[in-house]
C-alpha positions in Angstrom: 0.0 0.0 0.0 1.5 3.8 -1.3 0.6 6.3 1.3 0.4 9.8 0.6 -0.8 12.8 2.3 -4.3 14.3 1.7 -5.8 11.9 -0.7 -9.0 10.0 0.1 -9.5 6.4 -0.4 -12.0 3.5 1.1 -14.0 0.8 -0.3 -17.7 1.2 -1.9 -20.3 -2.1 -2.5 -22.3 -1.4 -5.5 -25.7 -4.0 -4.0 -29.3 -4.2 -5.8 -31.2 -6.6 -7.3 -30.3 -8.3 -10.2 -30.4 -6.7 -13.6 -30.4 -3.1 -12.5 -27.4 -1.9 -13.9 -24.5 -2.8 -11.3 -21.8 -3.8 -13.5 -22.3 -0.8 -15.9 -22.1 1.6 -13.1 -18.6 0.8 -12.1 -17.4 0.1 -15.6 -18.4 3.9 -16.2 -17.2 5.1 -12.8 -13.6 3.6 -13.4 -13.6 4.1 -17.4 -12.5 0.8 -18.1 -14.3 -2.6 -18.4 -13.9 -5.1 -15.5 -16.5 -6.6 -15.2 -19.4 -8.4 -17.9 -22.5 -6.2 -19.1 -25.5 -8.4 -20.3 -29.5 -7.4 -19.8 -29.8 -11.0 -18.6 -30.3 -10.7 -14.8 -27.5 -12.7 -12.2 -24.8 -12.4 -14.8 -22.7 -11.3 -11.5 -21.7 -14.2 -10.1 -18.3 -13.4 -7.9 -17.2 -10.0 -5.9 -15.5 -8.1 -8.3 -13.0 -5.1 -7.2 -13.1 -2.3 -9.5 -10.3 0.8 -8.8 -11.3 4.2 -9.6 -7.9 6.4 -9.5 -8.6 9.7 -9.4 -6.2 13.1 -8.4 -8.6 13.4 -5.3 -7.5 9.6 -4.1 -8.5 6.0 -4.6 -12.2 4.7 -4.0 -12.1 0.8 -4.3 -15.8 -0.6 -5.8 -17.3 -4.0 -5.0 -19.2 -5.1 -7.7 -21.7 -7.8 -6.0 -24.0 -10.4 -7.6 -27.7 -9.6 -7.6 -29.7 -10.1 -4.4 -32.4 -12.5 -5.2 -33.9 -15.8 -3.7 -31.5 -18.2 -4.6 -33.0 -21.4 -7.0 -29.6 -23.7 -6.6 -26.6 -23.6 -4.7 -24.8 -21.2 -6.8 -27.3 -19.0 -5.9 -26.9 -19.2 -2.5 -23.5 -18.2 -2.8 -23.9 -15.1 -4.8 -26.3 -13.8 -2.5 -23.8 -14.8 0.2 -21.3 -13.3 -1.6 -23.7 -10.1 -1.7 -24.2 -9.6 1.5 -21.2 -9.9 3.1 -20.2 -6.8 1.8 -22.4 -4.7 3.7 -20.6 -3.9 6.5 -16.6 -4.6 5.1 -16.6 -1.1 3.7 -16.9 2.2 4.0 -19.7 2.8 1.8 -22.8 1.4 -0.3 -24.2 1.9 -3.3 -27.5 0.7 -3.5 -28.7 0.6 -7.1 -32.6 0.4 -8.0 -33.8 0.4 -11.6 -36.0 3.8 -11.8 -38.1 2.0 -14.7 -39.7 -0.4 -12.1 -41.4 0.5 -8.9 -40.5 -1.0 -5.5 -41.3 -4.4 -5.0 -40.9 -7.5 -2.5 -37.2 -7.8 -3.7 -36.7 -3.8 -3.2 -38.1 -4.3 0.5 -35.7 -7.4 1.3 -32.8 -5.5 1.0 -34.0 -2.9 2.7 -34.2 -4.5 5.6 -31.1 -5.8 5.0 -29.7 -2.0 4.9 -30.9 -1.2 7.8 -29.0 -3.8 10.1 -26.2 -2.0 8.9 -24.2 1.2 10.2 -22.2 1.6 6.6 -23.3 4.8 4.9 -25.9 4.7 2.0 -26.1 6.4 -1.3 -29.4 5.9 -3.5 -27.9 5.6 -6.7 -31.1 5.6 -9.1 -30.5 4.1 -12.5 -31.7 3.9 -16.1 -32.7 7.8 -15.9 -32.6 7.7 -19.5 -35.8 5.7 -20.1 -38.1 7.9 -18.3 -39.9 11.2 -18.3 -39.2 13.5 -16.3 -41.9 13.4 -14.3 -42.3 9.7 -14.1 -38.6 9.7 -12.7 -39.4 12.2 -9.5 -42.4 9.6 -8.6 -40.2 7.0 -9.0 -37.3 8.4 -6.9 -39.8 9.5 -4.3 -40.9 6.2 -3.4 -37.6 4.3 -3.8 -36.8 7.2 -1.2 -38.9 6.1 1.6 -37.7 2.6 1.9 -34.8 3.6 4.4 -32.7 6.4 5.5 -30.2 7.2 2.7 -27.5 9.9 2.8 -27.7 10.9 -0.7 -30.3 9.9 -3.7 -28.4 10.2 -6.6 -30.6 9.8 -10.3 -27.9 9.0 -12.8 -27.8 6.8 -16.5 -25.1 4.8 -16.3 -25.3 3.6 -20.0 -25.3 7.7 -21.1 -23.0 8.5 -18.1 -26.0 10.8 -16.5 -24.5 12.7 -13.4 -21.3 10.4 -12.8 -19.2 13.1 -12.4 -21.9 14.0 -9.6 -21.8 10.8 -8.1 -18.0 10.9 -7.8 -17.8 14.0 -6.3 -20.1 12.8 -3.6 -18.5 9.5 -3.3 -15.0 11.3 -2.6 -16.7 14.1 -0.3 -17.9 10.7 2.1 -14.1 9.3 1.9 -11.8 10.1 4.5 -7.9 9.9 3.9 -6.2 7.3 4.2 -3.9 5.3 1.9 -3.8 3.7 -1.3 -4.3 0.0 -1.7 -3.4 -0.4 -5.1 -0.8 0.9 -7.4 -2.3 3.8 -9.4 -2.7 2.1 -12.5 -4.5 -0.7 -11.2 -8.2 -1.0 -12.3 -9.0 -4.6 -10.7 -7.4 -6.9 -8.8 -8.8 -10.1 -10.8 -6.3 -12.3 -12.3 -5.9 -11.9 -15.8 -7.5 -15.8 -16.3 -10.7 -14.7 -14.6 -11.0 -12.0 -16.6 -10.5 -13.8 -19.6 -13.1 -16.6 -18.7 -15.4 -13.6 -17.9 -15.0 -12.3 -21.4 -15.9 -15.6 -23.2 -19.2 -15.9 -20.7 -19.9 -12.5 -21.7 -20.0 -13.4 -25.2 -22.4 -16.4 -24.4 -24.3 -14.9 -22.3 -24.8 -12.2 -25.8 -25.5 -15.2 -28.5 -27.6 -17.8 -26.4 -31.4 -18.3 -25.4 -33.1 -18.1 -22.1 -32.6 -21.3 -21.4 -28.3 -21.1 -21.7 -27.1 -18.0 -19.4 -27.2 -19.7 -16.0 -26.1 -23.0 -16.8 -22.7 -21.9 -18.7 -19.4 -21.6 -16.9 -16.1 -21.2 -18.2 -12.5 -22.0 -17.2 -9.2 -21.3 -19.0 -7.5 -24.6 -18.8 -4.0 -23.3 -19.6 -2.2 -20.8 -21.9 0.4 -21.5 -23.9 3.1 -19.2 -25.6 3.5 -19.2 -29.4 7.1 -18.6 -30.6 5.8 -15.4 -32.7 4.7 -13.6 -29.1 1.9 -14.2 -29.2 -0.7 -16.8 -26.7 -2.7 -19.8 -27.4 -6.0 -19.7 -24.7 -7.3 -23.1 -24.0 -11.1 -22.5 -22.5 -13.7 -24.9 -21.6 -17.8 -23.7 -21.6 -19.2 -26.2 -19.6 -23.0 -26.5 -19.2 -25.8 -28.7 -17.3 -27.4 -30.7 -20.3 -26.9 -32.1 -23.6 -29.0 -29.9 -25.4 -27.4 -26.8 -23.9 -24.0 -28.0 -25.5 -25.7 -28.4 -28.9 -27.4 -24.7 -28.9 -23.9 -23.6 -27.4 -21.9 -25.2 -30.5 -24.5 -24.3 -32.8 -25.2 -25.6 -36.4 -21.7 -26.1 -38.2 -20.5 -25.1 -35.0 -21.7 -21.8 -35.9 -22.5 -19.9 -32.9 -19.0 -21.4 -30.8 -17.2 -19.7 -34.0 -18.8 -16.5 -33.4 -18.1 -16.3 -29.5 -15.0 -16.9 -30.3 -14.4 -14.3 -32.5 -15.8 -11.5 -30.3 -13.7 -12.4 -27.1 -10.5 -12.9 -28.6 -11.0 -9.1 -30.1 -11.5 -8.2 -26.4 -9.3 -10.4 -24.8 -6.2 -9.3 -27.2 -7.2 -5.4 -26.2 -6.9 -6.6 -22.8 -3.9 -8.2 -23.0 -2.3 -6.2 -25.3 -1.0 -9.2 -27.6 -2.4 -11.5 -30.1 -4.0 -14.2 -29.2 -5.4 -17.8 -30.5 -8.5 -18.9 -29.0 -9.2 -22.6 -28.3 -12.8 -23.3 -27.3 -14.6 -26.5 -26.2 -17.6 -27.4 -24.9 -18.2 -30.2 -22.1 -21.0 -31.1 -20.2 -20.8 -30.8 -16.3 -24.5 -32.3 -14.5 -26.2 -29.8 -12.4 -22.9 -28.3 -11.7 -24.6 -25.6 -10.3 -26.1 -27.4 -7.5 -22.8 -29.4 -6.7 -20.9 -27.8 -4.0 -17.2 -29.8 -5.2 -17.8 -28.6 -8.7 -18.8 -24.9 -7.8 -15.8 -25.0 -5.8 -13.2 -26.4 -8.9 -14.8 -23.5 -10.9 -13.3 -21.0 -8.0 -16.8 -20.0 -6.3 -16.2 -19.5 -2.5 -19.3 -21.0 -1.0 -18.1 -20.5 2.8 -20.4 -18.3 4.9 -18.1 -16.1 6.7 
């Protein structure tokens, strides 16, 4: 950790309910991808540390997975995962999608919020797809769910009042050091980000039935002697038919995921890169603890 005098720094959970815009909110706050945007809700499966480096210090984001009533044992440890959070840092963002009203999940996490001492900031989202009018109803009764220190309407997809929300975010920080170097933007290894890409891109080509089931793990990497990298990944699913739709006909649709990670894996890497994609079946890996945890999900409770 760098110290230095008179900057602010501290650590911000970004918690809502699935689908409301999390992982584009600190993608836009930090200006650089970290972590997969897809309008298919849960996509968020594991805490993801975004770094926002700024002249005024270092605020360190925790992008969480949705909040929801967990179907399998994955879910049980992204809301796990979730709601540990809440009172590790020195301030939450609690996103709500302004387009909806306030329902049963709205009302579980607000109960949550308010077991917890942690500072709150109403962030409300998707300002852009209101009125005017409609949006000052909605913020008004997201409002009166539980005692926030700021409500702050922004569109993360058109950047709507970020630079507000920053400036409020670093006015709540108090100093203290910096726990990254200042040209860090995540702390995930550069394998979870790549397997993060290629779910992305799955998550982007496949039906309804496909999202939830798919996982993927970068097997092992391999040097070419050009300088460039061979990336060996596995999408593994539940069913039969999943790894059909996922390979498509002619293997059509595997060729086309394919081609649209690599062009963001080699602009994250910086290099060229061939690659390698299979797909394998895994049973109900979702719902088997030993599997979840060969896939790198943490399902302890603490």
């Amino acid at each position: 950790m760098t110290e230095k005098k008179n900057l602010r720094s501290g650590f911000i959970s970004i918690i809502g309910r699935p689908n409301v815009g999390k992982s584009t909110l600190m993608n836009q706050l930090i200006g650089q991808k970290v972590a997969i945007m897809s309008d298919k809700p849960q996509t968020t499966r594991n805490r993801i540390v975004g770094v926002l480096n700024d002249p005024r210090g270092q605020a360190v984001f925790l992008d969480t997975p949705g909040i929801h009533k967990p179907k399998h044992k994955l879910g049980e440890i992204m809301v796990t995962t979730a709601r540990k959070t809440l009172n590790e840092v020195d301030l939450i963002l609690y996103v709500v999608d302004v387009t909806e009203e306030p329902g049963g999940g709205e009302q579980f996490i607000s109960n949550l919020l308010k077991e917890v001492k942690t500072p709150i900031f109403l962030v409300v989202n998707k300002l852009d797809a209101i009125t005017r009018e409609e949006g000052l109803k909605r913020i008004a009764q997201y409002s009166q769910l539980v005692s926030w220190q700021e409500v702050i309407p922004v569109s993360a997809k058109e950047k709507t009042n970020l630079d507000t929300l920053r400036d409020l975010i670093f006015g709540r920080l108090e100093e203290g050091p910096l726990y990254y170097p200042a040209d860090a933007v995540t702390d995930q290894p550069e394998r979870q980000l790549m397997a993060e890409l290629v779910r992305e891109k799955v998550l982007l080509a496949t039906r309804e039935e496909i999202p939830h089931s798919v996982a993927v793990v970068i097997e092992y990497l391999q040097d070419t002697p050009r300088g460039g990298l061979v990336v060996h990944a596995t999408i593994y699913t539940e069913r039969d038919s999943q790894k059909g739709i996922l390979i498509g006909k002619g293997g059509s649709l595997l060729k086309q995921v394919g081609q649209q990670a690599r062009q963001e894996i080699e602009a994250l890497l910086g290099t060229s890169i061939y690659l390698e994609l299979w797909v394998k079946v895994k049973k109900d890996w979702r719902h088997r603890p030993d599997v979840l945890r060969s896939f790198g999900f943490d399902d302890r409770k603490d």
